[in-house]
VOGU-3710 file (C-alpha; in Angstrom, 3 decimals, decimal comma):
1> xxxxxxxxxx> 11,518/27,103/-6,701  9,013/28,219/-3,803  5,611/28,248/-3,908  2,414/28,091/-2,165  1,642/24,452/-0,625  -1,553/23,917/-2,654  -2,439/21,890/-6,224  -3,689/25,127/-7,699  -0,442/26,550/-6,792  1,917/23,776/-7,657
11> xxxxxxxxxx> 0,562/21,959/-10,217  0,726/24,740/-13,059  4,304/25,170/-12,460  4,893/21,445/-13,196  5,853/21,980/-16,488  7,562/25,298/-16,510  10,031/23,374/-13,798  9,790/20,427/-16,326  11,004/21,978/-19,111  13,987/24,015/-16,908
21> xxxxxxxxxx> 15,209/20,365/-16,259  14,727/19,989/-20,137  17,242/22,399/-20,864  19,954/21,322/-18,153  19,063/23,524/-15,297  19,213/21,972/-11,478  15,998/22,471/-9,801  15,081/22,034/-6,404  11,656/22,984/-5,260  10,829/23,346/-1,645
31> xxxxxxxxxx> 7,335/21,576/-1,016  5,756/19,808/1,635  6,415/15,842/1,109  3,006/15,427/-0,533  4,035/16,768/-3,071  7,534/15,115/-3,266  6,347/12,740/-5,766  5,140/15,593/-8,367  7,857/17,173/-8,198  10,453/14,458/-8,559
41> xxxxxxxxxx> 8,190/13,368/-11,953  9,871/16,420/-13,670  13,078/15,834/-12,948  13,840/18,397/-10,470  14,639/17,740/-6,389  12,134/18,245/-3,652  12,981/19,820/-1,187  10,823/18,997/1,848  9,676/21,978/4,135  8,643/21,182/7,593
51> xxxxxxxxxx> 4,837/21,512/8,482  4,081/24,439/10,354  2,001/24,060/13,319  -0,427/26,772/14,863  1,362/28,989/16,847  0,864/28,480/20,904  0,325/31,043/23,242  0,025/30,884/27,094  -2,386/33,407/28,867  -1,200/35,082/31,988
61> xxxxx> -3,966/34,726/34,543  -5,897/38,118/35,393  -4,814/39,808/31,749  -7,179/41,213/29,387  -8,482/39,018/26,713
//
């Protein structure tokens, strides 16, 4: 399972991955490791995904902006 890194993303699909577990499926869902906890509650594995940082960029002196 993938989804977006927010409660109001995660949090509904608690129980759908809940009840997959139920019925003998292997879950893994790829979160961030606050929500590692959650997710191990139902049963299935959390997968951590790294935290992306903001991209860096370099400006070359004299270009345009």
């Amino acid at each position: 399972m993938f989804s977006i890194a927010a409660h109001g993303h995660v949090n509904p699909s608690l129980e759908v991955i809940r009840e997959l577990v139920a019925r003998g499926h292997r879950v893994s869902y790829a979160v961030p490791a606050s929500f590692a906890a959650k997710v191990a509650e139902t049963g299935a594995t959390p997968s951590s995904t790294p935290r992306r940082s903001r991209p860096t960029t370099t400006r070359t002196p004299g270009a345009p902006n």
